[in-house]
C-alpha positions, 0 to 999 in steps of 0.5 A: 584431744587435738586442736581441730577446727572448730573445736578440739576433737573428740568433743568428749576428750577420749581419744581412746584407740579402742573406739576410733578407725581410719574410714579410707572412702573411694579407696579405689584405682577409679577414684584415685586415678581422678583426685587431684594430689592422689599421691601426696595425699596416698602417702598420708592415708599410708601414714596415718593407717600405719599408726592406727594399726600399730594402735589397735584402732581399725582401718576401713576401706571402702569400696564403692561399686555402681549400684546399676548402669547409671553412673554419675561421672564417666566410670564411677561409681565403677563396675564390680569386679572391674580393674578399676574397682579394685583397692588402691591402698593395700589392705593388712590383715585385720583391715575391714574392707566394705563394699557398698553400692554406690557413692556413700559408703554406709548405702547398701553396706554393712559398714555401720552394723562393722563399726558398732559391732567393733564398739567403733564411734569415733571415725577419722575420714581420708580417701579420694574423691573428697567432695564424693565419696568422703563427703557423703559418707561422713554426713551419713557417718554424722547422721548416724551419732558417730563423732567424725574427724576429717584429715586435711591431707588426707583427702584428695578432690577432683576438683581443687575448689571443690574440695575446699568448699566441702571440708568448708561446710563440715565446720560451719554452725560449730562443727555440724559434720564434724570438725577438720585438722591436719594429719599430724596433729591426730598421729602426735596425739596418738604417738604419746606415751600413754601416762597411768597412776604408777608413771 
């Protein structure tokens, strides 16, 4: 477990790398292209998924495409197919990359019926356009039973303000969406030595 706020994560006290995956949302060139901090934050998605793939636990990307013409911002969602809707954190293989038709990354994609086939409950949020693309897709992860954490420095805002009002309201009534801490945290947690009977 982690000391995140507002409680200590996972609220069941298995940080079981079985059970967790890395969700990237707006992993694209249009998203990054537009968040505030994308290369700092960029260098912490590289970090955390690099330990989550060394673990055995899963990385996601997803790729948001506009649904119809209709866009809410000026090129996003973007088109598919467009140079803009092409990944801007590389995939490796064994990496699950999931395309969805619009801002929230379980909308129109098989992101939940991947995660739970995986045996997958436990999702660490990153990516860009936080107050976007993480922030709809977490609330739909938390609507559907997932145990959802948001890495602090591993999400990228358009808008500074913004940002920190929606990793503001994950934490409100003791977690309703999930709970929020820093990368560093999670990764020490799952950099420990794995203690058994015999040690």
């Amino acid at each position: 477990m982690i000391a995140a706020d507002p409680y200590p994560w996972p609220y069941d006290g298995v940080l079981d790398p079985g059970r967790l995956a890395l969700v990237v949302a707006g992993a694209q060139t249009a998203w990054r292209g537009r968040s505030a901090r994308a290369g700092i934050v960029e260098a912490a998605i590289d970090r955390v998924a690099a330990v989550f793939r060394a673990r055995g636990s899963g990385v996601v990307l997803i790729r948001h495409a506009a649904a119809t013409d209709h866009q809410l911002w000026v090129g996003l969602p973007p088109s598919p197919g467009s140079t803009e809707w092409q990944l801007a954190v590389e995939a490796e293989p064994g990496d699950l990359v999931v395309d969805t038709a619009g801002i929230d990354g379980f909308h129109a994609s098989s992101l939940d019926g991947e995660l739970r086939r995986r045996g997958i409950d436990h999702l660490v949020f990153a990516g860009f356009g936080a107050e976007a693309t993480v922030d709809s897709t977490l609330r739909s992860a938390n609507d559907r039973g997932y145990e959802c954490l948001t890495l602090l420095d591993a999400v990228a805002p358009f808008d500074e303000a913004l940002g920190r009002h929606a990793l503001s309201s994950i934490t409100m009534s003791g977690g309703i969406f999930g709970a929020v801490a820093p990368s560093d945290l999670l990764l020490a947690a799952l950099t420990e030595p794995v203690l058994t009977e015999a040690s």
